[in-house]
C-alpha positions in Angstrom: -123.2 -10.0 189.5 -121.3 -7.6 191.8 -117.7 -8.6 192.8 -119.0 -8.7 196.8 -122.6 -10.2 196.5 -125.1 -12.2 194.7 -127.1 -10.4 193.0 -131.4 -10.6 193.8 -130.9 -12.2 197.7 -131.6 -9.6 200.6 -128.3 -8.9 202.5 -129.2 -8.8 205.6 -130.8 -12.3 205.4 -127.7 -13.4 203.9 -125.8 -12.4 207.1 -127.9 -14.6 209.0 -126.0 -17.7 207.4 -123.4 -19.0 209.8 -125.0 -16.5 212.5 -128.1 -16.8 214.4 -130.2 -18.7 211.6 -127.8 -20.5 209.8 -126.3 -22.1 213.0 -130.1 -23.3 213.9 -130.7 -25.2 211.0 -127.7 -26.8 212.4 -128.3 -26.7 216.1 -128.7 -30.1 217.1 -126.2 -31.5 215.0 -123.8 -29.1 216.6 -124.9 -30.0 220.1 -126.9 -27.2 220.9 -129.6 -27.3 223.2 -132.9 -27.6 221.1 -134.7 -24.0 220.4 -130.9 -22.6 220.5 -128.4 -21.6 217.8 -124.7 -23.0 218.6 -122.6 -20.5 218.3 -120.2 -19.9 215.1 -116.6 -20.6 216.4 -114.7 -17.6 216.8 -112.5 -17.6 213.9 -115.3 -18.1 211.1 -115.3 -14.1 210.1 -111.7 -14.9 209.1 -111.3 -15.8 205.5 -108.7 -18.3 205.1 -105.7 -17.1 202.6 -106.0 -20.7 200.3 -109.9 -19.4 199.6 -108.8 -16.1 198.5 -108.4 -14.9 194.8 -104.7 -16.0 193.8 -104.8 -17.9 197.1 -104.2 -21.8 196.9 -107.6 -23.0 195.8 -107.5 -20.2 192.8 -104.0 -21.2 191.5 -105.1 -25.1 191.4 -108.5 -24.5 189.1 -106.5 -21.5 187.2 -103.7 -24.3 186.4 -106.1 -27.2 185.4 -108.1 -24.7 183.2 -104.8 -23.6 181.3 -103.7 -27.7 181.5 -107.4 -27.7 179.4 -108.5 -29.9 182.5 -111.4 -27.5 183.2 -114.3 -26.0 182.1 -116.9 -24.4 184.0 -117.3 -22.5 186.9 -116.0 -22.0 190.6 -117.7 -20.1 193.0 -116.7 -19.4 197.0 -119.3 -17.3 199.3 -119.1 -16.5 202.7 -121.8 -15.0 204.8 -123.2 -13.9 201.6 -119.8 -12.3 199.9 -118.4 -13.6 196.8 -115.0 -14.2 197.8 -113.6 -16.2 194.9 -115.7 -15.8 191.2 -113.8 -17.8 188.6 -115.5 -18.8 184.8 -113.2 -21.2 182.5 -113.8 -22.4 178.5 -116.8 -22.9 176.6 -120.6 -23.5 177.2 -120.6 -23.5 173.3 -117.8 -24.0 171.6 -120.0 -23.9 167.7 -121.2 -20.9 168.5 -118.4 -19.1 170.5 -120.4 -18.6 173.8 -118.1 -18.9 177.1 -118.8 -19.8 180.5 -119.9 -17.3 182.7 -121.6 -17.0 186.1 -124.7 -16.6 184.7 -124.3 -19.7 182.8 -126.3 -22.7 184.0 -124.8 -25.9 184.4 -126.6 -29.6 183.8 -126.8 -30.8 187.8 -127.3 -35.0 187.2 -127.3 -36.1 190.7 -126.7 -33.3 192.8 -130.2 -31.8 191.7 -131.5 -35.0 193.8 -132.1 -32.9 196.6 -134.9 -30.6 195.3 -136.7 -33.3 195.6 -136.5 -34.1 199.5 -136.7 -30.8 200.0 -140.1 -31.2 198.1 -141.6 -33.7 200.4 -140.5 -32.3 203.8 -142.6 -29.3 202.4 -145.4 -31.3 202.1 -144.4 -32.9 205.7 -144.2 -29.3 207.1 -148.0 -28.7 205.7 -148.9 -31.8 207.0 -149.8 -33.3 203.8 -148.3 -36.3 204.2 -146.5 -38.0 206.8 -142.7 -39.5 206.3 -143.9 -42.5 207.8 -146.6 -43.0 204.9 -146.0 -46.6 202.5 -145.7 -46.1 199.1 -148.7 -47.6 199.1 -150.1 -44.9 200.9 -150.1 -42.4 197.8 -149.0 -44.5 195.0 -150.7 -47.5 192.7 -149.3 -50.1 190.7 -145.8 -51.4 193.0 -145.7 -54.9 194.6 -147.5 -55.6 198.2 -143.9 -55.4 199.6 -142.7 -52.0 198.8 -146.6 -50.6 198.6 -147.1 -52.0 202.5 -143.6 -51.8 204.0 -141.3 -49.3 202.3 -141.8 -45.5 203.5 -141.1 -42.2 202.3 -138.2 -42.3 205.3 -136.8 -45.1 203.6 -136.8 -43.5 200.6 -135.4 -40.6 201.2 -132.4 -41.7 203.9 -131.4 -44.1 201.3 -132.6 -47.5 203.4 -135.4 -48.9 201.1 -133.9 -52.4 200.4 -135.2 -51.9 196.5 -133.4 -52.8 193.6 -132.3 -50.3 190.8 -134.1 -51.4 187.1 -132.1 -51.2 184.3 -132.3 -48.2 182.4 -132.9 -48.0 178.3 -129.8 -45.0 177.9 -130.1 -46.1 174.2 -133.4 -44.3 174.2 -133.9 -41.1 173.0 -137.1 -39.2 174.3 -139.5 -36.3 172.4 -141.6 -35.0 175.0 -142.4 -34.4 178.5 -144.8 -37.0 179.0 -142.9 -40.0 177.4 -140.1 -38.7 180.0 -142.8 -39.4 183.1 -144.6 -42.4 181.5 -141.2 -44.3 181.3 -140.3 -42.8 184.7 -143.2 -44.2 186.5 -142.9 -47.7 184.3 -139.7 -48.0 185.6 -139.7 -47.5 189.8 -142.8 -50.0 189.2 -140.1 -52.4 188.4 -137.9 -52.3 191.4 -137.8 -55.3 193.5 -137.1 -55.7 197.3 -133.1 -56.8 197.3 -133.0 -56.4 201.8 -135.4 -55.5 204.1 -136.5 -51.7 204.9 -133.7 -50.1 206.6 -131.1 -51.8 204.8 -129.0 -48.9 203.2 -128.9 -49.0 199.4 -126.4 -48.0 196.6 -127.7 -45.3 194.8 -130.8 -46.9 193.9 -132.7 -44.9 191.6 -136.3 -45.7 192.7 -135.5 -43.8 195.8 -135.2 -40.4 193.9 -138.2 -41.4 191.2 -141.0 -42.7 194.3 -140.4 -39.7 196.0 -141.2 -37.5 192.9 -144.4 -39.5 192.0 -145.8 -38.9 196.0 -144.9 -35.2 194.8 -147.3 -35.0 192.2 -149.7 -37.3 193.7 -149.7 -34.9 196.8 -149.8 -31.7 194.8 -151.8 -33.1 191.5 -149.0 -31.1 189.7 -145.9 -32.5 187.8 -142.8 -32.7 190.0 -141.1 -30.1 187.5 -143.8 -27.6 187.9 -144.2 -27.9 191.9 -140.1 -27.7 192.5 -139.9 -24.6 189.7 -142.7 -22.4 191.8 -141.7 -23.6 195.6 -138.0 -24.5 195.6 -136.6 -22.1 192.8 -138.4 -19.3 192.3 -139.3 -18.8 196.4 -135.3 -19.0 196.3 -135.2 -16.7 193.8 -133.4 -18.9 191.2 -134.1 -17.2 188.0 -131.3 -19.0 186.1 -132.2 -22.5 187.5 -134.6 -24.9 186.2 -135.9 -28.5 184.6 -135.0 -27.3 181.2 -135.7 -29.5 177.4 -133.6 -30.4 175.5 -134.9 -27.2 173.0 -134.0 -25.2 175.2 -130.7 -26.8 175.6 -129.8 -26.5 171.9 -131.0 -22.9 171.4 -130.5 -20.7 175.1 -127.1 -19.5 174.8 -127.0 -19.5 178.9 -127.3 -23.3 179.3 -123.3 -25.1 179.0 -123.3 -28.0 176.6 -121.4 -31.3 177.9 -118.9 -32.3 176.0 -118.3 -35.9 176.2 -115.8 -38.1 175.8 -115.6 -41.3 172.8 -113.8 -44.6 173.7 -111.5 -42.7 170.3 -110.8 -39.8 172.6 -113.0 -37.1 170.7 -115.3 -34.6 172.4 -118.7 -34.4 170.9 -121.6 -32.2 172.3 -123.6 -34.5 174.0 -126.7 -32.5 173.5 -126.2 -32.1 169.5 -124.7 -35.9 168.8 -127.7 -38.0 170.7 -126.5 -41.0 168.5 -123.1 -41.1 170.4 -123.6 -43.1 172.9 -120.6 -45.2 173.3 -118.9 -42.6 176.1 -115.1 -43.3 177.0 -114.5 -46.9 179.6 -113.2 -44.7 182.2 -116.6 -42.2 181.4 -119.2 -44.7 181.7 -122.9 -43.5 181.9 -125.6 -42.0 179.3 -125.5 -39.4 176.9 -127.2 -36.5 179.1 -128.9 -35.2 176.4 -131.2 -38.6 175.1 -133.9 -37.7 178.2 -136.0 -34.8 176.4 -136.8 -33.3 180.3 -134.6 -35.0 183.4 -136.6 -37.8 185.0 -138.7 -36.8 188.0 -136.3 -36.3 191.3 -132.9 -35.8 189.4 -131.2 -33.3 187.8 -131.9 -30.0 186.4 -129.6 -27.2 185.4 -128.8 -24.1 187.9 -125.9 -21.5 187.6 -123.3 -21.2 190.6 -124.8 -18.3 192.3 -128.4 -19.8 192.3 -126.9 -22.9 194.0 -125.8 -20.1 197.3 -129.1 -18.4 196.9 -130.6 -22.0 197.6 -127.9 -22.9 200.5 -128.8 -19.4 202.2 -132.8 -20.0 201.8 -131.9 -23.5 203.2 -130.8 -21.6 206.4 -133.4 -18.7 206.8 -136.4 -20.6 206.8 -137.1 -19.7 203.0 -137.8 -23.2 201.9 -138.2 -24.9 205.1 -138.7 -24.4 208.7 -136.1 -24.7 210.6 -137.3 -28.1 212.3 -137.4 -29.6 209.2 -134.4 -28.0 207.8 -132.9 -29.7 210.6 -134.5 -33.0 209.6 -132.7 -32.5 205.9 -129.3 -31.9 207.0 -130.2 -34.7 210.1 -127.2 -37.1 210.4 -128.9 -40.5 209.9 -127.3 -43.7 208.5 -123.5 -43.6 209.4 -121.0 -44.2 207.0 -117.3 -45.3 207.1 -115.0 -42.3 207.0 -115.0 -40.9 203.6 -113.3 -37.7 202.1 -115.4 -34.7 202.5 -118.9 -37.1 202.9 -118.4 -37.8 198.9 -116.9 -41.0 198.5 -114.0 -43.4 199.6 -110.0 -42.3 199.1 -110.4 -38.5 199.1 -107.5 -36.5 200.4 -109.8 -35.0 203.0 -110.5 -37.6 205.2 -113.6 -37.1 207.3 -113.9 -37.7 211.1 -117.3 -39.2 210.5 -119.8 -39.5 207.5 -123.3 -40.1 207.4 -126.3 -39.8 204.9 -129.1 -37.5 205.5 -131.8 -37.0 203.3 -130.8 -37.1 199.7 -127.7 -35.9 200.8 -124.0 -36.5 202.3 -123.0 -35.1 205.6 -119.9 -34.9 207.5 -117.9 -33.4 210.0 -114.4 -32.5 209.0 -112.1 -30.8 211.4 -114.6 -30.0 214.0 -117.5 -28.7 211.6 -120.5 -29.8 209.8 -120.4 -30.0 205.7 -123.4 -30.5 203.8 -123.9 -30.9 200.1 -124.2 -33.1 196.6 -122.2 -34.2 193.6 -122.7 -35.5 190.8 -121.7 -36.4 187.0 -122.6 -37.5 183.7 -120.9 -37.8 180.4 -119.5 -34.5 179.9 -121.1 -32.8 183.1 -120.0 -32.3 186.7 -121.6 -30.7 189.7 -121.1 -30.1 193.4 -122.4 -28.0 195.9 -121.2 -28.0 199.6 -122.7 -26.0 202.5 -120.5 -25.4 205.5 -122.9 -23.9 208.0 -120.4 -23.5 211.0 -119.0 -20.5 209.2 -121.0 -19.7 207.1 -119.1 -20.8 203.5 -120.6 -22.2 199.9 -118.7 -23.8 197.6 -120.2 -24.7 194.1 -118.2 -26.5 191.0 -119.9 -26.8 187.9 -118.4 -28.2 184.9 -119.2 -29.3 181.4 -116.0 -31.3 180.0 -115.1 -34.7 180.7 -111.5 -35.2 182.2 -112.7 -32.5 184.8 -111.2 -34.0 187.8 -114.4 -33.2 190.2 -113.0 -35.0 193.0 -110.1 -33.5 193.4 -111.4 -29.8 193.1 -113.6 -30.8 195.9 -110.7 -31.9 198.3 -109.1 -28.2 197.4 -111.7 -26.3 198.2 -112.7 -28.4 201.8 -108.8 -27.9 202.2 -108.9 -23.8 201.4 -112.3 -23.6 203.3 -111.3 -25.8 207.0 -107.7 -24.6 206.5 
C-alpha cells in the first residue's frame, strides 16, 4: 500500500466520501432535505494535528505498543488518504511473522454487520421484505417468534428473544457441523419481552438473519457475503476463513490469549485452553472450525475503508437503503462514542441502527462496530460528515480497545 491511498479502490470514487455521495447516505440523518446531500461543514478538508503521524493519537498507540500494551494495527483515512498507517508486534510469534497492513485481523462482533448489509440487499432486490416473520422464510422456531418476530426486529436489535447458551467447550471439524449447531441453537431462543423490546446482544438476532440469507439465496451465508459484500468491495484480504487456513496463512494474526496464570497462548494452536483470564471472559476463538453464520470473519485495516467507502457510493447498497443501515432507530442513553457506557467521549445522543451503533458527537454523525474475543479486538468507525475511517485491529489481550477508540474520536472531532 502507497503512503497516500489504498491500494485497488478508484480515487475518484474515494473522493466522493464526505462530498456529494458520502453526505447522501447520510442525508436525512443530517437534516437534509430528502433527494439532497447536506453539505460537509467547512472545516472537514482540514486534518486535525492529534490525527497526524507523531500527532497525539500516534504518540498514545506508539507508547502502549512499546508498554507491550499493543499489537496490531491502526489505520486513519480521510477522503480516501492514508493519513496515519501504523503496524505493532506479532501475527506469529512461532514463526516470526509481524503485523502488517496487509495482515488480517479476527473481527468477532464487528463482522456483524456484513450480515445486515446482506439482507437490505435482498430488500433492495425485493426479495424479501423487512417486515417478513421468521416464519416467513424459516422452519422449525416456536409460533411466537415464527408469527410475530420480523427481520426489523432482528436486525434493530428489538426481538424480545432470549440468547441460548453456547457449548464454548466444543471444538468443531468442519463447515457443516459449524451451521448444523448454528441453526440448532437460534431454534432454542425463547421470547423473554414482546417484539420491540430492545435486547442485549442477543445472539439469535445475528444467527436468524443469516439463515433468511441462505434461505433467500439457497447459498451459505459465507459464500453469498464473500461474492456481494467483499469481493464487490474489493476486499481481497477479507474473508470467513477455517481454522486451516488460520494455522497455515502467514497473513492471518493469531490471538493470543490470556490464562487465569497470566500466560499468553495462541488461541488458534492451544484449542484445549479454554479457561481465559476472569477479567477476559469469553471462548477460545479458535474452537468454531468456520465463524458461525452472521458474526465474525477476519479483514485487514484497509479492506475495512474499502468497505466504509463502498458503503457511501452505492457499491453495496443504494443509497436509500444505505440510509436505512446507518438509520438512527432505538435511542440509547448517552454513551461514549455510541460503544458503551463510561467512555471519555461522551456522546450528545446514541442510538442503534441496524447491526450497528450510531451517534452524534460534537455536531456529527459516527457510525461503526467493535468487538472482542479472547485475544482479539476490532473496531471500525465511519465518520461521514468529513469524510474520516478509523479502524483498530488487534490480536493480544490487555489491548485496551476502549480507550484507543476515545483517542482516535478525540484526534478525529478535535
Amino acid at each position: 500500500m502507497s503512503s497516500d491511498s489504498v491500494r485497488g479502490v478508484d480515487r475518484r470514487r474515494l473522493l466522493r466520501w464526505g462530498g456529494v455521495a458520502g453526505a447522501a447516505a447520510g442525508a436525512q440523518l443530517v437534516g437534509a432535505r430528502p433527494g439532497h446531500a447536506a453539505p460537509a461543514p467547512a472545516d472537514s478538508d482540514v486534518i486535525p494535528p492529534d490525527a497526524r503521524p507523531g500527532g497525539a493519537y500516534d504518540r498514545y498507540v506508539a507508547k502502549l505498543a512499546a508498554e507491550g500494551k499493543f499489537s496490531g494495527v491502526v489505520l486513519l483515512s480521510h477522503r480516501g488518504r492514508t493519513v496515519l498507517s501504523r503496524s505493532y508486534g506479532m501475527a506469529d510469534k512461532e514463526k516470526g511473522i509481524r503485523n502488517d497492513q496487509g495482515t488480517a485481523f479476527y473481527l468477532s462482533s464487528a463482522g456483524k454487520p456484513f450480515g445486515a448489509v446482506a439482507v437490505l440487499q435482498l430488500a433492495q432486490q425485493g426479495k424479501l421484505n423487512l417486515w417478513d416473520t421468521v416464519g416467513t422464510h424459516l422452519t422449525g422456531f416456536a409460533k411466537e417468534i415464527a408469527e410475530k418476530v420480523t427481520i426489523h426486529h432482528l436486525l434493530s436489535g428489538t426481538s424480545g428473544l432470549s440468547n441460548p447458551e453456547v457449548d464454548v467447550q466444543r471444538i468443531f471439524q468442519s463447515r457443516e457441523e459449524v451451521r448444523e449447531y448454528n441453526e440448532r441453537w437460534a431454534r432454542q431462543a425463547k421470547p423473554v419481552a414482546a417484539p420491540g423490546t430492545p435486547t442485549d446482544h442477543a445472539g439469535p438476532e445475528v444467527a436468524i438473519p443469516a439463515q433468511i440469507v441462505e434461505a433467500v439465496t439457497g447459498t451459505t451465508y459465507w459464500e453469498y457475503v464473500q461474492e456481494h459484500i467483499f469481493e464487490r468491495c474489493g476486499m481481497t484480504g477479507t474473508g470467513f476463513y477455517t481454522r486451516p487456513q488460520w494455522l497455515t496463512d502467514k497473513h492471518i494474526a493469531h490471538p493470543y490469549m490470556e490464562l487465569a496464570d497470566g500466560s499468553l497462548v495462541d488461541a488458534v494452536r492451544n484449542l484445549d485452553k479454554g479457561s481465559p483470564s476472569p477479567h477476559q471472559p469469553g471462548k477460545n476463538p479458535g474452537r468454531n472450525f468456520i465463524d458461525a453464520p452472521g458474526d465474525g470473519g477476519f479483514a485487514t485495516a484497509p479492506d475495512l475503508v474499502r468497505f466504509a467507502h463502498a458503503l457511501g457510493d452505492g457499491t453495496v447498497l443504494d443509497r436509500h437503503y444505505a440510509e436505512l443501515f446507518t438509520g438512527a432507530k432505538i435511542p440509547h442513553a448517552p454513551q461514549g462514542g455510541g460503544l458503551r457506557k463510561g467512555r471519555a467521549v461522551p456522546a450528545d445522543a446514541g442510538f442503534g441502527a441496524y447491526s450497528i451503533p450510531v451517534s452524534l458527537i460534537k455536531g456529527q454523525w459516527l457510525w461503526g462496530r467493535a468487538g472482542g474475543d479472547p485475544g482479539a479486538g476490532a473496531s471500525w468507525n465511519i465518520y461521514p460528515d468529513t469524510g474520516w475511517v478509523g479502524v483498530v485491529l488487534s490480536n493480544c489481550d490487555g489491548v485496551p480497545l476502549w480507550e484507543i477508540i476515545d483517542q482516535e474520536i478525540r484526534a478525529i472531532t478535535g
